[in-house]
C-alpha positions in Angstrom: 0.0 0.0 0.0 1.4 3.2 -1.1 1.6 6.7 1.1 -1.8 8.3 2.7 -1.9 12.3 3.0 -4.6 13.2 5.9 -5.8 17.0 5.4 -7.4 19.4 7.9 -8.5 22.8 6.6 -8.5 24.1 9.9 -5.1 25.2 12.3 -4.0 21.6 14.8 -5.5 21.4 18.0 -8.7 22.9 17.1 -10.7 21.1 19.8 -14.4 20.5 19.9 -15.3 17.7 17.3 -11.8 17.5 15.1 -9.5 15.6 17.7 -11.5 12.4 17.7 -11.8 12.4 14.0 -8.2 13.2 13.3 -7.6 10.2 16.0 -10.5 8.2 14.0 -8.8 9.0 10.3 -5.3 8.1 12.1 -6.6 4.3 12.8 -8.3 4.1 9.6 -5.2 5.2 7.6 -2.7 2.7 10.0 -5.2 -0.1 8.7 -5.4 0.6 5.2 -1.6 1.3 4.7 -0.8 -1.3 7.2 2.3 0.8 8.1 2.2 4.2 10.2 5.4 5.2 8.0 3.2 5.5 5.5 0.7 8.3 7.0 0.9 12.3 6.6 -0.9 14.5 8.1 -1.9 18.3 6.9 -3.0 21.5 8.5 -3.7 24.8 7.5 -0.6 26.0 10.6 0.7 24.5 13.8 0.8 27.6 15.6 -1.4 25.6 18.5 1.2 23.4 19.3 1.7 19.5 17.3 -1.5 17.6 17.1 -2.1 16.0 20.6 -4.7 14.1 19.2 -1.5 12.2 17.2 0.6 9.5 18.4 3.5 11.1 20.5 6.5 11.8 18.2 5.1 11.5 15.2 6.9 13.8 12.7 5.2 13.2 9.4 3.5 16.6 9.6 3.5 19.7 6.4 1.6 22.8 6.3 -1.2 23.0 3.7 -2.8 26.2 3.6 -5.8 26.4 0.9 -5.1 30.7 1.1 -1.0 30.6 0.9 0.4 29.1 -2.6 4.1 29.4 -0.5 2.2 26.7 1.4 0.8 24.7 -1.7 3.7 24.5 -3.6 5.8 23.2 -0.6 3.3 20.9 -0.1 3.4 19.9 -4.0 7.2 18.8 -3.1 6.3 17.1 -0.4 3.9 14.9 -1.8 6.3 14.4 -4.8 9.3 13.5 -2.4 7.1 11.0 -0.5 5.4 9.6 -3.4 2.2 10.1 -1.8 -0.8 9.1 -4.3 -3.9 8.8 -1.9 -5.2 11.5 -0.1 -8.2 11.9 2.7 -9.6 15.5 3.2 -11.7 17.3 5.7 -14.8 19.2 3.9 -12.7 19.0 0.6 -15.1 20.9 -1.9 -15.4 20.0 -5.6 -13.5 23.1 -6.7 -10.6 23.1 -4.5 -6.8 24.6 -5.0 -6.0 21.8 -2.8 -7.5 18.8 -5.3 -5.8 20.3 -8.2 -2.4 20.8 -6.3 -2.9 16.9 -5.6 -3.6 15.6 -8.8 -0.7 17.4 -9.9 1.7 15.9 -8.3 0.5 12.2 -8.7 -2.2 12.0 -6.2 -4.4 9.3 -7.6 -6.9 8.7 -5.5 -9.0 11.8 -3.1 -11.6 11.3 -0.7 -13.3 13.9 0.7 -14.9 13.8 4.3 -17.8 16.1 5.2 -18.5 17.7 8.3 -21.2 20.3 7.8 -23.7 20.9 4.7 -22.1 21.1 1.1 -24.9 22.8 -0.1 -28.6 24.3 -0.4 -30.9 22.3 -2.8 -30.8 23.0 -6.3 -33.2 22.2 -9.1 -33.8 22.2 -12.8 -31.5 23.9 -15.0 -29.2 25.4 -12.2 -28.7 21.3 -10.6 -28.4 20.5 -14.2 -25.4 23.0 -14.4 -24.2 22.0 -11.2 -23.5 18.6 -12.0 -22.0 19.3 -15.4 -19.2 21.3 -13.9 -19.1 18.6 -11.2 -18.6 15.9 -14.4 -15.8 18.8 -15.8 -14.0 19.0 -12.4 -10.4 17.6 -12.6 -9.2 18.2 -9.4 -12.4 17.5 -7.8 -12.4 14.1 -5.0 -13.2 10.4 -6.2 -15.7 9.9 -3.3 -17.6 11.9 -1.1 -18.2 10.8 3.1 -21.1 12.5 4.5 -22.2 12.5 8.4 -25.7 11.7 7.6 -28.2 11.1 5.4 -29.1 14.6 4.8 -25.8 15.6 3.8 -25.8 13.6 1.1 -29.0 14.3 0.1 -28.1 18.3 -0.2 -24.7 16.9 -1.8 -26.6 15.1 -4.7 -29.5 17.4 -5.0 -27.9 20.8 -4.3 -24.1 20.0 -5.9 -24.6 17.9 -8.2 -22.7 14.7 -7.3 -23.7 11.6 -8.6 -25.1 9.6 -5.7 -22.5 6.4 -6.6 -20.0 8.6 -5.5 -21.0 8.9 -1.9 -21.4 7.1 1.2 -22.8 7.9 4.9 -21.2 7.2 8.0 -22.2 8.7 11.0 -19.8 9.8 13.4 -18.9 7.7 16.5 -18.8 8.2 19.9 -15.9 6.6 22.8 -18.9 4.4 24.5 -16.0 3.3 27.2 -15.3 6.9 28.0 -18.7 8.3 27.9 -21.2 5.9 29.5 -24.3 6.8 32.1 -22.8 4.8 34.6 -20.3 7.6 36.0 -22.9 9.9 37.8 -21.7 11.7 40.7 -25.0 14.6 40.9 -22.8 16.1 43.8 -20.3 17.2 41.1 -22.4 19.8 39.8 -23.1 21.0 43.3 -19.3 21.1 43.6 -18.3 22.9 40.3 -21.4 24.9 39.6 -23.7 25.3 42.5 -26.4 23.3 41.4 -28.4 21.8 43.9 -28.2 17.6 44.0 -32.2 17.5 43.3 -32.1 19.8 40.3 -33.2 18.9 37.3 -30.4 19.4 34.8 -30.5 20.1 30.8 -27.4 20.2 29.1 -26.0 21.7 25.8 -22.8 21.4 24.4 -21.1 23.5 21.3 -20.5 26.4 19.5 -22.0 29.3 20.1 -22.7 31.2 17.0 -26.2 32.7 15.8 -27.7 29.4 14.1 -26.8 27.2 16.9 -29.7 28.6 18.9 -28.5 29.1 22.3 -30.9 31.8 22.4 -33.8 29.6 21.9 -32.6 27.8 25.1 -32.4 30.8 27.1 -36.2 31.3 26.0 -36.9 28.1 26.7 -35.2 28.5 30.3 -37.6 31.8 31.0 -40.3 30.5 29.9 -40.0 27.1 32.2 -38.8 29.0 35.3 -39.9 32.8 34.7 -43.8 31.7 33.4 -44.2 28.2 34.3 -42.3 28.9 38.3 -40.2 25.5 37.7 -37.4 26.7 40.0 -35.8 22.7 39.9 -35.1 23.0 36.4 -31.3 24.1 36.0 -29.3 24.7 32.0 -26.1 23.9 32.3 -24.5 25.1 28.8 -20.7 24.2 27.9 -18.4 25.5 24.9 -18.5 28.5 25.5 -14.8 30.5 25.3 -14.7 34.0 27.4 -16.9 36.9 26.3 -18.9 34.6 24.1 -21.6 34.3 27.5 -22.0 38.2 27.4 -25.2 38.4 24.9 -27.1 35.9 26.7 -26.3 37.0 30.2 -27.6 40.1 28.9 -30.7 38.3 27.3 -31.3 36.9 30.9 -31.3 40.7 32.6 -34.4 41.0 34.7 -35.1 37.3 34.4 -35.5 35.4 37.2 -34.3 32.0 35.2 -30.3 34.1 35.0 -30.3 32.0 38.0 -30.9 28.6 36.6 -28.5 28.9 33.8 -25.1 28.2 34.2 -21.9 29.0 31.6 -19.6 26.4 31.7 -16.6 27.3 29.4 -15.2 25.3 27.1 -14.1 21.7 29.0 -12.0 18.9 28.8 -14.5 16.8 31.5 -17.7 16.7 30.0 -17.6 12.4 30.3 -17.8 13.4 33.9 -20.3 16.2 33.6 -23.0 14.9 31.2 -24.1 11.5 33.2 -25.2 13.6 35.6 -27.0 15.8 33.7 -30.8 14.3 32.8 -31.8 15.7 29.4 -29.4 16.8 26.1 -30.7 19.4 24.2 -29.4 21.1 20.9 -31.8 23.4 19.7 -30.3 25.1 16.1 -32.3 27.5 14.1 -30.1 27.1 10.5 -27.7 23.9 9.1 -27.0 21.4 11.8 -25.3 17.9 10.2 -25.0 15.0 12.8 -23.3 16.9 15.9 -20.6 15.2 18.0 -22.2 16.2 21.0 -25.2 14.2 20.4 -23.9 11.0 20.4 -21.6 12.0 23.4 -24.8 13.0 25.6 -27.1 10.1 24.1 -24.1 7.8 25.1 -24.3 9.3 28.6 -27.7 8.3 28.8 -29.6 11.6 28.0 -32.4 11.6 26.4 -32.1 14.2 23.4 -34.8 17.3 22.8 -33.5 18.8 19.3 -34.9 21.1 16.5 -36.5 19.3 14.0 -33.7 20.5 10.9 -32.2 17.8 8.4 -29.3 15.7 10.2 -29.5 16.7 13.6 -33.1 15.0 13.4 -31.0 12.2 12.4 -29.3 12.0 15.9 -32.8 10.6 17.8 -35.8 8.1 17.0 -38.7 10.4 17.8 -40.4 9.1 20.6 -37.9 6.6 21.6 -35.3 8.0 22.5 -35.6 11.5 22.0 -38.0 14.4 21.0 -38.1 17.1 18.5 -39.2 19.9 18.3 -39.9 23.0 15.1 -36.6 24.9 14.8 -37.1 28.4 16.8 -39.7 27.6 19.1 -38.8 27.6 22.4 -42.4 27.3 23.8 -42.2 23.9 22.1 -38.5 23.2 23.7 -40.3 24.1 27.0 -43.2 22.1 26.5 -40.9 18.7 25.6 -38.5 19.5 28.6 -41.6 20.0 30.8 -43.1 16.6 29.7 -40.3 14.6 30.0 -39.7 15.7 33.6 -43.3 15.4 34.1 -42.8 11.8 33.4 -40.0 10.3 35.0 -40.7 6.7 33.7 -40.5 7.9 29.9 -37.1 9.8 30.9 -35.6 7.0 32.3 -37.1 5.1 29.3 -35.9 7.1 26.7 -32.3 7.4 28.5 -32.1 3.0 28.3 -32.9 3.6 24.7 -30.7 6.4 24.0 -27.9 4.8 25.4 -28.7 1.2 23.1 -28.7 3.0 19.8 -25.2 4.5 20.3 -24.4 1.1 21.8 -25.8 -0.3 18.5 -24.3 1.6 16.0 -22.7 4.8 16.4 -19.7 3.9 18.6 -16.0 4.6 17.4 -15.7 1.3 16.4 -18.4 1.4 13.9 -17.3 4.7 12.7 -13.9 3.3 12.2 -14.9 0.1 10.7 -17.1 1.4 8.3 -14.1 3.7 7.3 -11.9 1.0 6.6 -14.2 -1.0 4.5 -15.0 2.5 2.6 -11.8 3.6 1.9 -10.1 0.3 1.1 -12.7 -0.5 -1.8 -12.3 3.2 -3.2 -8.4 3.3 -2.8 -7.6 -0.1 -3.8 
């Protein structure tokens, strides 16, 4: 098996959801090569530090910076000088500076791995135009990895890629590391002041518009301002410093500013989530098939979420999870309410939650299905 370039458009040690893929893409390129000599990795700078999410001393590393053609044609070398003719690329579009530096300089073989949505949907003559310059594209990937069914279907319908050269496979999640049997309630009374008996909802992630923490902070007046549910606590983590500010200041006057609690961005969430009781992730715009979904449904939290293309994806409505209309944080209130209101369907929901990532959506799914992908496209 010849050489394997992993690339990252983003900087190393990114955090959030990119260190367990770039471990995940790691494994899968150590199986398929058979030989760890054999793997590069790519990112747009190392000014964070070398990837910690690598094995320790691992020096195959190059800069590959999409923006900086100092950067590409250094690169170009590189992959000359290592006779490096597959590559595997994070959210690698069809028209890409970085496909057509590959191909010229012997890549043979580029898949492309998709994190977030490719595209809106398309139709008639514009989809028709879409997928002739997709046919025309030189540089463009041999196959096209999507996080869930959704993505692909905005991939095929919206870009224009021909559906036999895609496949799903969900993320996966470390069940060993996060698991519901590590509850401790007394640590959120230790770290955030939450009383033992509260009732907890958690979020995890960005922050940014479409994400809808605001929507939670309107769900979490509603429930404790309107409704006078006191025991209902929203602990929400990801956030780095300053990013709380707008929603402190959306809770002024509230009496819920109380009940919600800014974590920061944390390194402990295994710990934190099993004692948490519901997950919630309530996005207004694009959401794909969110690491932190499978990490909280793995900890045994039932999941509330917006009803938008592949975050739907991440519950069975009714089993193991509700949804709700994007926006609407009367109806994130109401589904919060009920399942508190019912403590039989929580714990219900939480078995079942738990089972599904058990059944399918661990890391060693994700990774087997990886292997079996990329050996039939790169053999």
């Amino acid at each position: 098996m010849s050489d394997i370039i992993i690339i990252f458009h983003t900087e190393s040690n990114t955090g959030y959801a990119m260190s367990p893929l770039e471990k995940t893409f790691f494994q899968m390129a150590a199986a398929v090569t058979e030989d760890v000599n054999r793997i590069h990795f790519g990112f747009k700078s190392f000014k964070n530090g070398i990837p910690k999410s690598l094995p320790e001393n691992f020096a195959n590393l190059i800069t590959i910076d999409r923006e900086d053609p100092t950067t590409l044609d250094a690169a170009g070398r590189y992959i000359q000088e290592k006779n490096i003719i597959y590559a595997f690329c994070f959210d690698l579009q069809v028209s890409s500076n970085i496909g057509t530096m590959l191909r010229k300089n012997g890549v043979r073989k580029i898949i492309s791995y998709w994190g977030a949505a490719m595209s809106g949907e398309n139709s008639g003559l514009k989809l028709a135009a879409k997928r002739l310059e997709v046919f025309f594209r030189r540089g463009k990937p041999d196959h096209f990895i999507f996080e869930s069914e959704a993505m692909r279907h905005f991939a095929i319908n919206g870009r224009g890629l021909a559906k036999r050269s895609t496949s799903v496979i969900p993320t996966g999640v470390d069940i060993n590391k996060y698991h519901p049997d590590n509850v401790q309630k007394s640590l959120l009374a230790e770290l955030f002041l939450i009383p033992e008996n509260a009732n907890v909802v958690f979020y995890s992630g960005h922050m940014e518009q479409r994400k809808g923490v605001h929507v939670i902070i309107n769900a979490a007046i509603e429930l404790v301002d309107r409704l006078k549910q006191k025991n209902i606590y929203f602990l929400i983590a990801g956030n780095k410093p300053g990013e709380e500010t707008i929603f402190l200041d959306q809770l002024n006057g509230h009496q819920a500013k109380s009940n919600v609690i800014f974590a920061g961005y944390r390194t402990d969430l295994n710990k934190i989530m099993p004692c948490c009781d519901i997950g919630v992730i309530a996005s207004t715009g694009w959401d794909s098939f969110p690491m932190s979904s499978i990490e909280m449904a793995a900890c045994g939290l039932p999941l509330v979420v917006s009803d938008l293309q592949g975050l739907s994806e991440t519950v069975e409505d009714g089993k193991t999870g509700i949804t709700f209309p994007p926006g609407q944080h009367l109806a994130l209130a109401n589904a919060v309410l009920d399942l508190f209101g019912d403590q039989k369907k929580l714990k219900k929901f939480s078995i079942a939650a738990r089972r599904r990532i058990e059944a399918g959506y661990s890391t060693k799914h994700q990774l087997t299905n990886l292997i079996l992908c990329c050996q039939k496209i790169l053999n």
